[in-house]
N, C-alpha and C positions, 0 to 999 in steps of 0.2 A: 294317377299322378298328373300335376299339372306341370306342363314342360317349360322348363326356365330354358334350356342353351340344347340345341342339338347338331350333329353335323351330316355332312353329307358323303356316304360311302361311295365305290366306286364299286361297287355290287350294286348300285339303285342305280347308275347311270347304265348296268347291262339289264336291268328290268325294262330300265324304257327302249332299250332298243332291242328287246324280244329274247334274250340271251336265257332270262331266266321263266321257261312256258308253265314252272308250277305255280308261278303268281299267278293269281287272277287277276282281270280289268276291275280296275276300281279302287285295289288295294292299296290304302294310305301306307308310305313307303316310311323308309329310317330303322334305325336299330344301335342307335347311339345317341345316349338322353342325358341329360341328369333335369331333376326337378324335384318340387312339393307334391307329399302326400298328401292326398284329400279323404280316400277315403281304403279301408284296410278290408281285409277279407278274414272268416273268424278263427284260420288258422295261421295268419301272419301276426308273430309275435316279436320281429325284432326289428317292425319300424312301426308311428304309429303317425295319424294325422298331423301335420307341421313340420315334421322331418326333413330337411334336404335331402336327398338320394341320390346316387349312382345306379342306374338300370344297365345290366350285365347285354350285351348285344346276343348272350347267348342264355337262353332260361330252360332251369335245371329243376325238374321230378323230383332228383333226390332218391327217389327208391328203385330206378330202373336198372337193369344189368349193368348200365354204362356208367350213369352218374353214382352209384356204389363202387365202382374202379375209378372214380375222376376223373371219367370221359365228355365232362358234362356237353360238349360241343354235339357227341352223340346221342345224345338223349333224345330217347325213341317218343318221348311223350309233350316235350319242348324243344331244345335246341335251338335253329335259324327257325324261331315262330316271327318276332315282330317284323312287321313288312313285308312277310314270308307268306307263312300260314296264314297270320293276320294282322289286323290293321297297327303299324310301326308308330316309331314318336315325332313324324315329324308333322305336328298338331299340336292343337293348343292343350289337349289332353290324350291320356294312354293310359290302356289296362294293362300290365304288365304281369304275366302268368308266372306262377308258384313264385310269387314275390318271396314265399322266406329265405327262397335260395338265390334269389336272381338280383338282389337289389342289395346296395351298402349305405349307409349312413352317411353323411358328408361332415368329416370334422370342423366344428366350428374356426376354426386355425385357413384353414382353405377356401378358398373359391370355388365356384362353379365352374369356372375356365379353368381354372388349375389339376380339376379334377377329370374334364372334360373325356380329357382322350385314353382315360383307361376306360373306358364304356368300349373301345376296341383297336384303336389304333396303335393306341403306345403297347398294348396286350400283342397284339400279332407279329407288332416289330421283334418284340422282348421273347414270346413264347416260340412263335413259328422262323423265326429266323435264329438267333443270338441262343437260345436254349438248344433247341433242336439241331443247330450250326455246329453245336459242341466248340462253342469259342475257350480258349483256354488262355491263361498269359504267356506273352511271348508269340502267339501267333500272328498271322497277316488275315485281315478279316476285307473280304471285297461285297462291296453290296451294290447288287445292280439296282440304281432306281433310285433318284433321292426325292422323290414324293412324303408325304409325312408320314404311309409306312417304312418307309426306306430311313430316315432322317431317324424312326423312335428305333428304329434296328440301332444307326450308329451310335445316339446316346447311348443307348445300354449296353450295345458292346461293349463300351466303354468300361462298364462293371468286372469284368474280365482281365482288366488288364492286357490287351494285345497290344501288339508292336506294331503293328500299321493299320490303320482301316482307310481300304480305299473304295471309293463311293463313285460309280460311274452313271453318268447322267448322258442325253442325246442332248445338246443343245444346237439351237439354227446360227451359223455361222451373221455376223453385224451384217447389214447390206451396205456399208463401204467400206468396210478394213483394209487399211491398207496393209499393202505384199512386205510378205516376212523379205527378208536378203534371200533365202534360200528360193523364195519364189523368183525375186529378182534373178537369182544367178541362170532359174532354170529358161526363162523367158529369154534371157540374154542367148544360153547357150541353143535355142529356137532358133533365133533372130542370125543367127552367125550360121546353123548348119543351113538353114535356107538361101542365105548369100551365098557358100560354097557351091552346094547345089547347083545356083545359079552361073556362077563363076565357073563350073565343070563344065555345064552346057553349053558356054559360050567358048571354052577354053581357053579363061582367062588363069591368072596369080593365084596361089589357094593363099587361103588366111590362116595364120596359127591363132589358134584360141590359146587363152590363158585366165585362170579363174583366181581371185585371191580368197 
């Protein structure tokens, strides 16, 4: 396959910092592709040289105990291979194993960016969260994370019909926001118990506080 659009997981950024010790050194990274077929192998029949493609981030035997139950993520004979076992698509080319099961067509109607993030992202939001969540309608759906697996979680939730999706993210506070009132009040109410303080030790007039 020759790689037109590919992206970058946050499983290759645990490769590079040693997370993942079955990679080897060397191994060209990625597992999310779409591109041209160049060239076929003699038991792939359902894409052929010129093809645009979707490459599956997970490649399926097809005849293994797991990929005959629809395990394909399990699949004792492919599975997490590209970037994995071996060399991924973030190249200007990739062999992508047991292409007849592992690869989709790209309908002439679509793009390659259109199609991009079902290679794994929009997949894992929709599969491993949203399906496996048991989202139902009328539910409240919370997702931690709104990264772009977080984000293809709340589209599709969406499919569901729930009653609320809330999406919680860590963001870094502005470096000059200014003070809500409620900070003001509480800065105020600081500012006055330390004058009493003050005014105790001296044995002055105490001060009545009053907050509006």
């Amino acid at each position: 396959m020759r790689v037109t659009h590919t992206t970058i997981c946050g499983t290759d950024s645990h490769i590079i910092k040693g997370g993942v010790p079955t990679v080897k050194p060397g191994t060209v990274l990625g597992h999310e592709a779409t591109g041209v077929v160049e060239e076929v192998g003699s038991s792939v029949t359902n894409v052929r040289p010129g093809d645009r493609i979707l490459a599956a981030c997970v490649s399926a035997c097809g005849y293994c105990r797991f990929c005959t139950t629809g395990m394909y993520g399990q699949c004792v004979n492919g599975g997490w291979a590209l970037g994995h076992a071996i060399d991924g698509v973030q190249a200007e080319y990739a062999r992508i194993p047991f292409a007849r099961n592992s690869v989709y067509k790209i309908p002439d109607a679509l793009t390659d960016e259109q199609v991009l993030f079902l290679t794994d992202i929009l997949a894992t939001g929709y599969e491993v969260g949203v399906l496996n969540g048991g989202v139902r309608p009328g539910d409240t759906v919370v997702i931690v994370g709104a990264g772009p697996v977080g984000l293809s979680a709340t589209v599709t939730a969406r499919l569901f019909s729930p009653r609320n999706i809330v999406v919680v993210e860590r963001t870094a506070a502005p470096a000059h926001q200014p003070p809500t009132a409620v900070e003001r009040d509480h800065a105020r109410l600081r500012r006055v118990h330390a004058q009493r303080r003050d005014r105790r030790a001296e044995g002055g007039p105490h001060q009545r506080l009053t907050t509006s």
